[in-house]
N, C-alpha and C positions, 0 to 999 in steps of 0.2 A: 432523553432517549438517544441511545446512540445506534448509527448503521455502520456495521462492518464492510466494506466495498474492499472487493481485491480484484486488481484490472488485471484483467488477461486477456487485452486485446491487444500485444505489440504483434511487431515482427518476428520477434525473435531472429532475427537478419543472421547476426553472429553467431547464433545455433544451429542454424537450418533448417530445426524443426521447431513445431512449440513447444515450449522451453517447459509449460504449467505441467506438461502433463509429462513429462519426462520420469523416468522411475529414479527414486532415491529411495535406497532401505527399502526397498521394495515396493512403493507405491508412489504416487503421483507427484511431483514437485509440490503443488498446490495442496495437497490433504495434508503435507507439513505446517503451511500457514493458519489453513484453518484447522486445523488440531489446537495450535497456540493461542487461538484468538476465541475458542468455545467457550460460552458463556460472558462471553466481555460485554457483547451488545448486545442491544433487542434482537436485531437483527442482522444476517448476513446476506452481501447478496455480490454475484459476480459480475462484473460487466467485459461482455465479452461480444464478440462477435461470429462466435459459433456456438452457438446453445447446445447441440446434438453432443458434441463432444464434450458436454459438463456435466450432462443433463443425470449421470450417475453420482455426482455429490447431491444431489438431491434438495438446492439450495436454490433460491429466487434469482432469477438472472435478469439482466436487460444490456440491449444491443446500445453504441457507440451509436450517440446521436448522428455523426460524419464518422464511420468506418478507416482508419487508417488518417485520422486529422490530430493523432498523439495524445500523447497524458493528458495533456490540460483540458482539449476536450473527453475525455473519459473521467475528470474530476469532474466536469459540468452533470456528463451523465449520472453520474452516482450522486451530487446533489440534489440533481433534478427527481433523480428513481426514488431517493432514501425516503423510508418513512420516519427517522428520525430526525433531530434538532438540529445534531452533530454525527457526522461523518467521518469515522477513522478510515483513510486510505492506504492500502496496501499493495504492494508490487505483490505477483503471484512467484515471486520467483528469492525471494527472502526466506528460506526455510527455519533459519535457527533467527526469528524473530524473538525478542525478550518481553513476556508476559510481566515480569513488576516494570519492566522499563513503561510498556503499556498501561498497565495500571494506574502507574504513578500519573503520564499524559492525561489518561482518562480523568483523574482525580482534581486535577490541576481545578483550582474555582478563581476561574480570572472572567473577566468581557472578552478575552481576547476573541477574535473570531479565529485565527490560527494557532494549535499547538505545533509548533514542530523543531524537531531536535536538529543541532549544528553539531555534527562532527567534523573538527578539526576547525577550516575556514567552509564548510560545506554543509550548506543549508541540506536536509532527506524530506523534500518535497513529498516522496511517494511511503513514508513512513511519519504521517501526521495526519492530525486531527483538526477540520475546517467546520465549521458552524455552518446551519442550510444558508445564511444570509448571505454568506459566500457567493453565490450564483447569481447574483445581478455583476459583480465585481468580473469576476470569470469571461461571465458571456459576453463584457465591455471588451476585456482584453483581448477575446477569442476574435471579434467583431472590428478589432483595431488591425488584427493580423501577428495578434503575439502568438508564438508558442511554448513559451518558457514557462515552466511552472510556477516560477516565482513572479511573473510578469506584474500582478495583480496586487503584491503584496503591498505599494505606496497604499493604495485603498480602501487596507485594512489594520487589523491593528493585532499586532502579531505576538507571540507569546515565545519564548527563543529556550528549549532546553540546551544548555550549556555542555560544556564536555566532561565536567565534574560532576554531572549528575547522570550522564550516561556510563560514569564510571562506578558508579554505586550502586546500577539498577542492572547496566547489563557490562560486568565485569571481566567479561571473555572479548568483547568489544564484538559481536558475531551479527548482533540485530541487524547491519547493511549491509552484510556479505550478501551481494547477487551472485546466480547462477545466468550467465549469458554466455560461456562458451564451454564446452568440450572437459578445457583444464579446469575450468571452473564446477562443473559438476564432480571430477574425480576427488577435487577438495574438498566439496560438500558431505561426500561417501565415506573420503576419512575423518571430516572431523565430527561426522555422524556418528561413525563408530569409536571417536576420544568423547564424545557427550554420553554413550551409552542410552543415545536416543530409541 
């Protein structure tokens, strides 16, 4: 069973505002994400720290165990929240995420306790898929004082999609295009409109 988790609990610092709920193509930063990710997992669920402002996706939410303690603790939470096995994590702010690139992740039949794809020399912590078992490992490295995403990973056993195969699944290379600033959303708007999204 897999949980769809998409954090939308940053700063969004370099936006000003929150970034989730920004319009693109006319609706919500975040209604792009989960558009792409419908029906992938049992379930969906947002981790955020402001419920009221989501609470029209109509989607299971749960608050950041430490509010403003970063990704790695909002991977802890959505471990801890998921009711499934395996946990696909998702930035809220990836709109042109790729559904076979996820697929394929999702399909992967390894032990590994992490999928997660390398582009280029650049692990996409916030665009992979971590097993519940995860969360003794997390909360070690949260507990140590880490806050990298990958902190954790000596003490698991990791599954690496390659760049050759994100070049087969998602061949526009768009899956890690984040939206965090201003310029960054008017590219989203046009390459929204060369997608025919």
């Amino acid at each position: 069973m897999i949980t769809v988790a998409i954090q939308a609990g940053g700063r969004s610092s370099r936006m000003g505002r929150d970034k989730a709920l920004l319009p693109l193509g006319g609706k919500p930063l975040i209604e792009h994400v989960i558009q792409r990710v419908a029906g992938l997992g049992d379930e969906v669920l947002i981790t955020t720290n402001r419920p009221d402002d989501y609470a029209f996706l109509g989607l299971r939410m749960v608050g950041d165990r430490q509010p403003g303690a970063g990704a790695l603790d909002g991977l802890l939470t959505a471990l801890e929240a998921a009711r499934g096995d395996r946990v696909l994590l998702l930035a809220c702010d990836m709109p042109f995420v790729s559904r076979p690139l996820l697929d394929h992740m999702a399909g992967i039949d390894s032990d590994a306790e992490v999928v997660i794809p390398r582009r280029g020399e650049k692990l996409q912590p916030l665009h992979a898929i971590y097993a519940a078992s995860c969360a003794a490992s997390v909360r070690e490295a949260l507990n140590a004082g880490e806050k990298r995403m990958i902190s954790f990973f000596p003490s698991v056993q990791t599954w690496i999609v390659e760049q050759e195969i994100l070049d087969q699944y998602d061949p526009n290379g768009l899956s890690f295009f984040n939206v965090n600033t201003p310029d960054d959303l008017v590219q989203a708007e046009h390459t929204l409109g060369t997608l025919g999204s």
